[in-house]
C-alpha positions as CSV (number, residue, x, y, z in Angstrom):
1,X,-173.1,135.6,-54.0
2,X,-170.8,137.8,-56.4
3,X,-169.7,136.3,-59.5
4,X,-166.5,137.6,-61.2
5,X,-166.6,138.4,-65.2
6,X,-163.3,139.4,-65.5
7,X,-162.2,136.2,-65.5
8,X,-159.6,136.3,-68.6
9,X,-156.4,136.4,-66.5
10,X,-157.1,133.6,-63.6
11,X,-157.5,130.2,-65.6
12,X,-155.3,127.9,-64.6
13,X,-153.6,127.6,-68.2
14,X,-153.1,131.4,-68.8
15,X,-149.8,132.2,-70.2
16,X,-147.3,135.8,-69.9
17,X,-145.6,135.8,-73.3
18,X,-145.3,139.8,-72.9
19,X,-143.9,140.1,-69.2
20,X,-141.4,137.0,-69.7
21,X,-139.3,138.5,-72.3
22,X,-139.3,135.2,-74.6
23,X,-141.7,134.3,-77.3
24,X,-144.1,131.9,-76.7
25,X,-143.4,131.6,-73.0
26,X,-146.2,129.6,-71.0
27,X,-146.4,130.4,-67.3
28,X,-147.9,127.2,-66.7
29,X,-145.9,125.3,-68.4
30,X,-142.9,126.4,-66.6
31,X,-144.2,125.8,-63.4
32,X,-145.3,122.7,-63.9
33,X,-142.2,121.4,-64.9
34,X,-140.9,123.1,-61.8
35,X,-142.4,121.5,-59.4
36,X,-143.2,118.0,-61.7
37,X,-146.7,118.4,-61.1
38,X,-149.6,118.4,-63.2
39,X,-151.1,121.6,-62.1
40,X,-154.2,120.9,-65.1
41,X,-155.8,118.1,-62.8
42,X,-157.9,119.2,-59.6
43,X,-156.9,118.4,-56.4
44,X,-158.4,114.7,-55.2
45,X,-161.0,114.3,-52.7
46,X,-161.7,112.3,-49.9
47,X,-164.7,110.0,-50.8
48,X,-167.8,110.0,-48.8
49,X,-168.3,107.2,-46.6
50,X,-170.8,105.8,-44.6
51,X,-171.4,106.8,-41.0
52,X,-168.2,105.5,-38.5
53,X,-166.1,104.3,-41.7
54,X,-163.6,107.4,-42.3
55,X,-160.9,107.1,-40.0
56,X,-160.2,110.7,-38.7
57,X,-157.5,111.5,-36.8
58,X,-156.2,113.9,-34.5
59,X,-153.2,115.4,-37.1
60,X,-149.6,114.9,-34.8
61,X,-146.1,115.5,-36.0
62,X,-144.1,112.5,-37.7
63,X,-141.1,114.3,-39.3
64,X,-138.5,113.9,-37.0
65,X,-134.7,113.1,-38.9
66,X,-133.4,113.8,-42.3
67,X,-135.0,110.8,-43.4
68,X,-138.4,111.0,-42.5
69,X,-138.4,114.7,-44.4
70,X,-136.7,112.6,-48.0
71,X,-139.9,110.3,-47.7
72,X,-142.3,113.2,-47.1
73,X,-140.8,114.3,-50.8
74,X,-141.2,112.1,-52.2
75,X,-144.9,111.4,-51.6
76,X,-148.7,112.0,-53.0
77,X,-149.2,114.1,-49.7
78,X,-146.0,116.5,-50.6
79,X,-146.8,116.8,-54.5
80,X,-150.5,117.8,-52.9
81,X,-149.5,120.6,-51.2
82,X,-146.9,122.0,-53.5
83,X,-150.0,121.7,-56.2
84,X,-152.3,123.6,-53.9
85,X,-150.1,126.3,-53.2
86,X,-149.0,126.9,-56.9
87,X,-152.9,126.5,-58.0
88,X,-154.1,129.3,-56.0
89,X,-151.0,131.1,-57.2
90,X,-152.0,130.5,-61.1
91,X,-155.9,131.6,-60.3
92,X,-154.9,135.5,-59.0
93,X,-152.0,135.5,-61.8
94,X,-153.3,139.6,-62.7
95,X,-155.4,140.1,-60.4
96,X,-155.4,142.4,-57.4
97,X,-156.9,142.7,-54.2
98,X,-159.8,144.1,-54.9
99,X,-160.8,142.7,-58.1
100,X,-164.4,140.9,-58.1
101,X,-164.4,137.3,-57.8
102,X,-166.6,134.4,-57.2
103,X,-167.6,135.0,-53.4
104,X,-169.0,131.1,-52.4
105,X,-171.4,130.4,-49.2
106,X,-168.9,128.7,-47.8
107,X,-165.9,131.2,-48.6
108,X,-168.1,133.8,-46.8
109,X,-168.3,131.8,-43.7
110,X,-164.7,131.2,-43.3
111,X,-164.2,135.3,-43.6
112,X,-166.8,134.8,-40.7
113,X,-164.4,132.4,-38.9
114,X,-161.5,134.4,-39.1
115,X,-163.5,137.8,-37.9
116,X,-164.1,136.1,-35.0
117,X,-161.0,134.9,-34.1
118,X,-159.8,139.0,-34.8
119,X,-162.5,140.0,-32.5
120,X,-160.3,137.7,-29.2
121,X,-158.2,140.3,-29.8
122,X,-160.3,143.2,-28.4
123,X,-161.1,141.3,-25.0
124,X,-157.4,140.4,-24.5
125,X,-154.9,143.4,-24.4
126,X,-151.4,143.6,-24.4
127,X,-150.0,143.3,-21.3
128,X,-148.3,146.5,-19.9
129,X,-145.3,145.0,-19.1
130,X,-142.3,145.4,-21.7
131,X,-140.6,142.0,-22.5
132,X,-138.2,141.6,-25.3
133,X,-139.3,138.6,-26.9
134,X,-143.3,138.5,-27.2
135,X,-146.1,139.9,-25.2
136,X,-147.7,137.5,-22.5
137,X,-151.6,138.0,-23.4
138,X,-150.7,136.2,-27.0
139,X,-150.8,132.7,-24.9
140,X,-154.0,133.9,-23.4
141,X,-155.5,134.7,-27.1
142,X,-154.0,131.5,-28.3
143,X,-156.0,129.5,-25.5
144,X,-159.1,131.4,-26.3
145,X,-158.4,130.6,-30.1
146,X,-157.4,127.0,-29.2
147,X,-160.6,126.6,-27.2
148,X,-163.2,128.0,-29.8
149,X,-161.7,126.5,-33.1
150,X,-163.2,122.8,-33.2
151,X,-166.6,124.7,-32.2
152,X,-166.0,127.7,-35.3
153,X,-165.2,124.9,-37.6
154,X,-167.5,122.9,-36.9
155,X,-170.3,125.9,-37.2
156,X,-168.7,126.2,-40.8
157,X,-169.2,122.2,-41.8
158,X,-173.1,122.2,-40.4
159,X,-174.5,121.8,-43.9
160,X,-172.3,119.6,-45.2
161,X,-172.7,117.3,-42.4
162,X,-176.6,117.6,-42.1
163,X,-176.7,116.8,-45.7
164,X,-174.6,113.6,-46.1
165,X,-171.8,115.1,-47.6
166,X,-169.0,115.0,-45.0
167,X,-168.9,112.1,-42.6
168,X,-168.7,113.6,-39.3
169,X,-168.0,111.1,-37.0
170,X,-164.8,109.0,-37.4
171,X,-164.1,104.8,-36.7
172,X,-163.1,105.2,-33.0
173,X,-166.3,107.5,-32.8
174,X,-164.6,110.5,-30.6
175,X,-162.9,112.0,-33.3
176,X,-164.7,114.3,-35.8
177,X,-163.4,115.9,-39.1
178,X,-164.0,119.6,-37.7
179,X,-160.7,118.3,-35.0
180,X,-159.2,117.2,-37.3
181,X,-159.1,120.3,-39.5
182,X,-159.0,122.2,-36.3
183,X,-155.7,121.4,-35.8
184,X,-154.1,122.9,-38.4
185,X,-156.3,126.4,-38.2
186,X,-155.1,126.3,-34.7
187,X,-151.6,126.5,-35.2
188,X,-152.1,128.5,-38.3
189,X,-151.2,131.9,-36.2
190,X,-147.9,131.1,-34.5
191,X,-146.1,129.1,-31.3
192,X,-147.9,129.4,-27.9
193,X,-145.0,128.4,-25.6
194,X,-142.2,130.7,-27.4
195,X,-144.9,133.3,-28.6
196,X,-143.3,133.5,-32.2
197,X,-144.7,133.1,-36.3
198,X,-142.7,131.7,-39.2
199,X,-143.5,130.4,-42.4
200,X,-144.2,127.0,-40.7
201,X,-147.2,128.4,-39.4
202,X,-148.4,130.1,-42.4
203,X,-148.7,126.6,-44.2
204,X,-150.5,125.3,-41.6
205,X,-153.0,128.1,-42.8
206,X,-153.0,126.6,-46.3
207,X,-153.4,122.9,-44.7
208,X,-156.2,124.0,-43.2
209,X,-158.0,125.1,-46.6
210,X,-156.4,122.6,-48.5
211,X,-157.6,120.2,-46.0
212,X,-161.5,121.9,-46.6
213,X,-160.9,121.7,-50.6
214,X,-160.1,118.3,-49.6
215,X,-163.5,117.0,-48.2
216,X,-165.3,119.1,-50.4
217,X,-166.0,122.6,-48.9
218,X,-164.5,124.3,-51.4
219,X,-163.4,123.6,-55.0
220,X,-161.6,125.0,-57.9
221,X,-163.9,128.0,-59.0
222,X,-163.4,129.5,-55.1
223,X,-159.6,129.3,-55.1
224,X,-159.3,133.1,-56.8
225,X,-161.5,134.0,-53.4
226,X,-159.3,132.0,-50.9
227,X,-156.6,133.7,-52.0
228,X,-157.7,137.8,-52.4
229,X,-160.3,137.3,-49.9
230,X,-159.8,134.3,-47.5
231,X,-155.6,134.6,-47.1
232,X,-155.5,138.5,-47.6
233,X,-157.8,138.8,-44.6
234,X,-155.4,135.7,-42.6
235,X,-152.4,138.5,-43.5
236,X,-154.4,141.5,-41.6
237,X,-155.2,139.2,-38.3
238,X,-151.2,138.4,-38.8
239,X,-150.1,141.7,-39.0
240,X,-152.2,142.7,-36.2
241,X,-151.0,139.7,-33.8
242,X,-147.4,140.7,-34.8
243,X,-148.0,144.1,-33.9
244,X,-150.1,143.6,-30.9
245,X,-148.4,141.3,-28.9
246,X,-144.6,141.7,-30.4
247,X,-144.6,138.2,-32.5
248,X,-140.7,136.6,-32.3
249,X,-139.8,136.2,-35.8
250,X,-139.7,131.6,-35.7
251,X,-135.9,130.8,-36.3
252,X,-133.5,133.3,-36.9
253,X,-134.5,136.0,-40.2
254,X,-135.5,132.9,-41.9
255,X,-134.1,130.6,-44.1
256,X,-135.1,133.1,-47.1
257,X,-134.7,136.4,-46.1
258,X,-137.6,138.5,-47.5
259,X,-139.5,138.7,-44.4
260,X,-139.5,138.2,-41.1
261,X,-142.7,136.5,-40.5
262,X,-144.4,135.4,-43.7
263,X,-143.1,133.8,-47.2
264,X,-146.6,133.1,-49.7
265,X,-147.8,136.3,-49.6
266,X,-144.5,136.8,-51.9
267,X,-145.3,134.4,-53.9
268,X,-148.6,135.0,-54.3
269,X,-147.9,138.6,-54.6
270,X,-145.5,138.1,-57.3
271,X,-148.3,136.4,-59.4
272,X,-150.7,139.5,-59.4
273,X,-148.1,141.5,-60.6
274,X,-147.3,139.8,-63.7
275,X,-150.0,141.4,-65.9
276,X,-149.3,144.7,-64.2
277,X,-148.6,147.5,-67.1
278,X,-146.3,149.9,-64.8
279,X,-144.9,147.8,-61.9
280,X,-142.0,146.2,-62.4
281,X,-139.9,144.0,-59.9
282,X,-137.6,147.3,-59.4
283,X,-140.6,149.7,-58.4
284,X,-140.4,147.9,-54.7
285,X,-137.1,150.8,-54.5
286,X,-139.5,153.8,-55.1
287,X,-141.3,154.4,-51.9
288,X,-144.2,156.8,-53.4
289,X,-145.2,153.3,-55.7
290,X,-145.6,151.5,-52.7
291,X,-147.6,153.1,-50.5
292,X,-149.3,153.7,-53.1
293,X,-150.3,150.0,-53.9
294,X,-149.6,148.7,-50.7
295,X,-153.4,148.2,-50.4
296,X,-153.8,146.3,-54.0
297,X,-150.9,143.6,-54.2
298,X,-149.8,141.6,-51.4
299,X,-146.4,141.7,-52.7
300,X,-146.2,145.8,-52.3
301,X,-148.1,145.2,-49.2
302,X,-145.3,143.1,-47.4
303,X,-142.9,145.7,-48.5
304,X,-144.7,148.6,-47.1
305,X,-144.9,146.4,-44.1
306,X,-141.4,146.2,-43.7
307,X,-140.2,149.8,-44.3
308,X,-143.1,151.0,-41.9
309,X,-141.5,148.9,-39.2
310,X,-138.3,149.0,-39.8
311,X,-135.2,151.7,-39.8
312,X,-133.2,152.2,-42.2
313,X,-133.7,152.4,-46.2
314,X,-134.8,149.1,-47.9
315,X,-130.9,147.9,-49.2
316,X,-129.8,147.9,-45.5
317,X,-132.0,145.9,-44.0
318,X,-134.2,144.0,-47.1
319,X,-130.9,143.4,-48.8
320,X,-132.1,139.9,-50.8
321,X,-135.4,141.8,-51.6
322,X,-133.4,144.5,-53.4
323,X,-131.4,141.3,-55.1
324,X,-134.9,140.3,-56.4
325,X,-136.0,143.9,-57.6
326,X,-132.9,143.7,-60.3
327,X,-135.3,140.0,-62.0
328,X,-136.9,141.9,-65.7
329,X,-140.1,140.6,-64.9
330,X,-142.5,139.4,-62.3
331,X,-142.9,135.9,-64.2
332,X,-139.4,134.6,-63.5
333,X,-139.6,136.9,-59.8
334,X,-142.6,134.2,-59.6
335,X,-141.1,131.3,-60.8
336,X,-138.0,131.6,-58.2
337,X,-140.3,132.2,-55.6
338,X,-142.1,129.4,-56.0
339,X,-138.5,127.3,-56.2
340,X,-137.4,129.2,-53.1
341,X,-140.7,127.9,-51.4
342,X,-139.8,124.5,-52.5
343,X,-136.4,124.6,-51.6
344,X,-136.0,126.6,-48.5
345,X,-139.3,125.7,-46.9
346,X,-141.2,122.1,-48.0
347,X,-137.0,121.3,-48.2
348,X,-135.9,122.4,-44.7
349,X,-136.3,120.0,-41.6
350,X,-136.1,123.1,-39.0
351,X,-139.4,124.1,-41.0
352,X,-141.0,120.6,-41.5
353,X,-140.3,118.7,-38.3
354,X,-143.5,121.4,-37.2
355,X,-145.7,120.0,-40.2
356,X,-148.8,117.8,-39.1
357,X,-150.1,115.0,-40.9
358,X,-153.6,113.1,-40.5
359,X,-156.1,111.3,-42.4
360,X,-156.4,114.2,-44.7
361,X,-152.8,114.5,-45.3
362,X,-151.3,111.4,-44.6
363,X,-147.8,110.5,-43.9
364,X,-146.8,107.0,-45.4
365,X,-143.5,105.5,-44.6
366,X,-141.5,103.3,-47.2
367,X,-139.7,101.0,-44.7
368,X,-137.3,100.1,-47.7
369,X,-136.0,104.0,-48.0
370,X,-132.8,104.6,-47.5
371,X,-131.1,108.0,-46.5
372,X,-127.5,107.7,-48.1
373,X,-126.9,110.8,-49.1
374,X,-124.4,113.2,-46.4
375,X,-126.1,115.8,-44.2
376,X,-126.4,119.1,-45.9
377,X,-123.9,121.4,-45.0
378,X,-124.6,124.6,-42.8
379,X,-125.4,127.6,-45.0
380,X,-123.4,130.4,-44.6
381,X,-124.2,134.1,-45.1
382,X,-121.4,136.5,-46.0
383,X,-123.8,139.9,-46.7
384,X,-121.6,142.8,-46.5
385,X,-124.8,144.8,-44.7
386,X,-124.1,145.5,-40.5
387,X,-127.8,144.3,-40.4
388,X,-127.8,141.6,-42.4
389,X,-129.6,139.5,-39.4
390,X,-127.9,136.1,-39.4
391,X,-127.8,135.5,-35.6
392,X,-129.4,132.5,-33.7
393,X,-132.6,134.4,-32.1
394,X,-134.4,137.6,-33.3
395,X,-136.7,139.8,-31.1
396,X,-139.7,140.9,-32.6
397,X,-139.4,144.2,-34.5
398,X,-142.4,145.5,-32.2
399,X,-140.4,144.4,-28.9
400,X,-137.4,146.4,-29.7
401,X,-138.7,149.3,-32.3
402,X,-140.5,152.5,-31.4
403,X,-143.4,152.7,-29.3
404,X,-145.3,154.4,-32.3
405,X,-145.3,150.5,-34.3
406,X,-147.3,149.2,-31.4
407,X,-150.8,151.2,-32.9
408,X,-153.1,148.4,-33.6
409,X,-154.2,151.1,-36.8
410,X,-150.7,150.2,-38.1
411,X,-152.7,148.0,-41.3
412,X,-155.5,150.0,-41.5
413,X,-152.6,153.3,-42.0
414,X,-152.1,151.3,-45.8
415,X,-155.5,151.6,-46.7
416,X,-155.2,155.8,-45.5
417,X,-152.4,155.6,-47.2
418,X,-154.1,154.4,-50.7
419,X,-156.5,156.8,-50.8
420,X,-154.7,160.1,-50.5
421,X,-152.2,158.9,-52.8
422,X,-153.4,156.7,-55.5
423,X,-154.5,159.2,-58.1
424,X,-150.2,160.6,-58.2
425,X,-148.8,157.6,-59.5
426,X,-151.0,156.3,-62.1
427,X,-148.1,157.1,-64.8
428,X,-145.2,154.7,-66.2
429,X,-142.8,153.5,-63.7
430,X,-140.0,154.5,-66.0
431,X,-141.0,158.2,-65.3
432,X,-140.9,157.8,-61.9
433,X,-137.4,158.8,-60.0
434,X,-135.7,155.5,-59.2
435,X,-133.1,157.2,-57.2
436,X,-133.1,155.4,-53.4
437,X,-132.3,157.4,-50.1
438,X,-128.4,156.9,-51.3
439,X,-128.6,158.6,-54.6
440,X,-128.1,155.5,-56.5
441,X,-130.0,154.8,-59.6
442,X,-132.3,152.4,-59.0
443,X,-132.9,151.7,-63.1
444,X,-129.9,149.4,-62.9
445,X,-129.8,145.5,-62.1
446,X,-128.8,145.6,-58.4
447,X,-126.7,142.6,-56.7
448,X,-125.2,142.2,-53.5
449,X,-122.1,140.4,-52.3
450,X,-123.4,137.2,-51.0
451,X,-123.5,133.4,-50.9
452,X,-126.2,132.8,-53.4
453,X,-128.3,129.1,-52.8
454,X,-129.8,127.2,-55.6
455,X,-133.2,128.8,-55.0
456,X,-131.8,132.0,-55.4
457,X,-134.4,133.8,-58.2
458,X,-131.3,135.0,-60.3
């Protein structure tokens, strides 16, 4: 068991008066009123019951109209989640990937779970043949996966179950709390049937350990780990599957436009960096800074990511990223992200009409809610970039790029990367050439000609 000393910069009311640029500014404070959530109080269990009294359930969608999504906002289950999310975001606010942190039993045996699940991939190689949208052996994968979760999950709950302190067994006696959490694990690493990822599925990732926080596995003290441990290694099994067997982007480029597949790791990123003493939100233009932390902050990481797999400089075809890089500091680039998330993801029924709800996270209808207000209207796009992206179905970046993206090393070239490189950028952004692949000056605010939503983060 590791325990972390440096543990200054993760409480959950640690403020960033020098990286907001007003005095007194309290990060927590801000996001609190945000979201309208008390982010000081812990996240509630489920009480311990005795044997054949807790009523689990196999999680199934409920979200189906407009309507149904209003009454998910407006309940205990939707302030839950939202808490969560911005909790773990709080606890690695400074903090990068490799700092030491509090490394539980139980955090260790869920890195376990998800090795195994990376080691399917080994036995089930990409098929030869070239399709556009997805390789075929990710339903074979996903069956294997689908097939050895309850058991995995189950292996991870042992003690807690032979000791009393998680009922097992629910009241119709068949269904058991490991199914139940199953469930959302399952479906934590994209669609089987149209062999695509989104955001959607990502959350289900975070339902999966909120639902564990839930009962008890974990608690407050390992959230720092289940974010730079547990989710960091989640993101390397993603970026492998995506890679692997040519993951369809789910939906179009998303309803947010950072990245194709994931959103949190932005918005988790975005909170390491707000201590940061060089980085600043424009550093994503200079190339040299991101490889060379790509390995250290998610947020660099997903950037890295993109410019690896994509052609093209970073304003052609990352134009809304670019948008963000002109925010002063990472505080308010983390304080739209979280809005965005809210917004454009917990707010979206494309997105949510795929969430599951259970015993854990319940859904609970108000019969006497009523849905006056109109639909929302479409949203349109008017970028002035060729590649801008807004068309109904994207093939995966794999599918269509060169052959050369396909190399399963492709996350492992980041870590490479990092070492050869990290000891010629340890110096002041600000003496860094900011000039991108145009010649333009990248010191400058930078913002794009389009249609900007309420979430946008300036």
């Amino acid at each position: 068991m590791n325990l972390n000393n440096n543990n200054n910069n993760n409480s959950s009311d640690s403020s960033d008066s020098n990286n907001s640029g007003k005095p007194g500014y309290n990060h927590l404070e801000c996001l609190s009123k945000l979201i309208s959530v008390d982010l000081k109080t812990p996240i509630e269990k489920i009480a311990v019951v005795q044997e054949g009294q807790q009523q689990w359930v196999q999680p199934k969608k409920v979200i189906h109209l407009r309507r149904d999504l209003k009454v998910f906002q407006q309940s205990e289950t939707y302030n839950t989640v939202l808490k969560f999310i911005v909790q773990l975001t709080l606890k690695v606010e400074g903090l990068d990937n490799n700092s030491e942190v509090y490394l539980s039993n139980n955090v260790e045996r869920t890195l376990e779970l998800i090795d195994k699940l990376d080691s399917f991939i080994k036995d089930i190689p990409p098929k030869a043949k070239r399709t556009r949208f997805g390789n075929e052996s990710f339903v074979e994968w996903f069956d294997k996966v689908e097939l050895e979760t309850p058991k995995l999950v189950k292996d991870i709950l042992k003690d807690k179950v032979d000791n009393g302190l998680i009922e097992s067994v629910g009241k119709d006696g068949s269904t058991h709390v490991y199914d139940e959490l199953a469930i959302y694990l399952i479906n934590s690493f994209g669609d089987r049937t149209r062999i695509d990822y989104g955001s959607g599925h990502e959350l289900n990732f975070i339902c999966f350990l909120l639902g564990l926080t839930k009962i008890g596995y974990f608690d407050e003290k390992d959230y720092a780990a289940l974010v730079l441990r547990v989710f960091v290694r989640y993101m390397k099994l993603m970026r492998l599957l995506e890679s692997v067997y040519w993951l369809e982007p789910a939906g179009s480029h998303g309803v947010w436009g950072l990245d194709d597949y994931h959103f949190l790791s932005f918005l988790f990123g975005s909170s390491q960096l707000i201590e940061h003493k060089y980085i600043r939100p424009k550093s994503i233009r200079n190339q040299e800074t991101v490889l060379s932390f790509a390995s250290s902050f998610m947020y660099l990481a997903c950037i890295h990511f993109i410019i690896s797999a994509k052609t093209g400089s970073l304003v052609e075809h990352s134009p809304m990223l670019v948008d963000i890089s002109g925010v002063k500091t990472w505080a308010k680039v983390n304080e739209g992200m979280v809005k965005m998330y809210k917004n454009e993801l917990l707010g979206k029924l494309p997105v949510m009409q795929h969430f599951f709800f259970g015993s854990i996270l319940p859904f609970i209808d108000d019969a006497n809610f009523v849905d006056e207000a109109p639909p929302e209207p479409k949203q349109i796009h008017t970028h002035t970039f060729s590649s801008c992206g807004c068309i109904s179905r994207v093939p995966s970046m794999f599918a269509v790029g060169d052959d050369s993206l396909k190399d399963l090393n492709i996350i492992d070239n980041i870590d490479n990367n990092n070492n050869n490189n990290s000891s010629s950028v340890q110096q002041p952004i600000s003496n860094i050439n900011n000039n991108d692949d145009h010649g333009h000056n990248n010191n400058n605010d930078h913002t794009h000609d389009h249609e900007h939503t309420e979430s946008c983060s300036h």
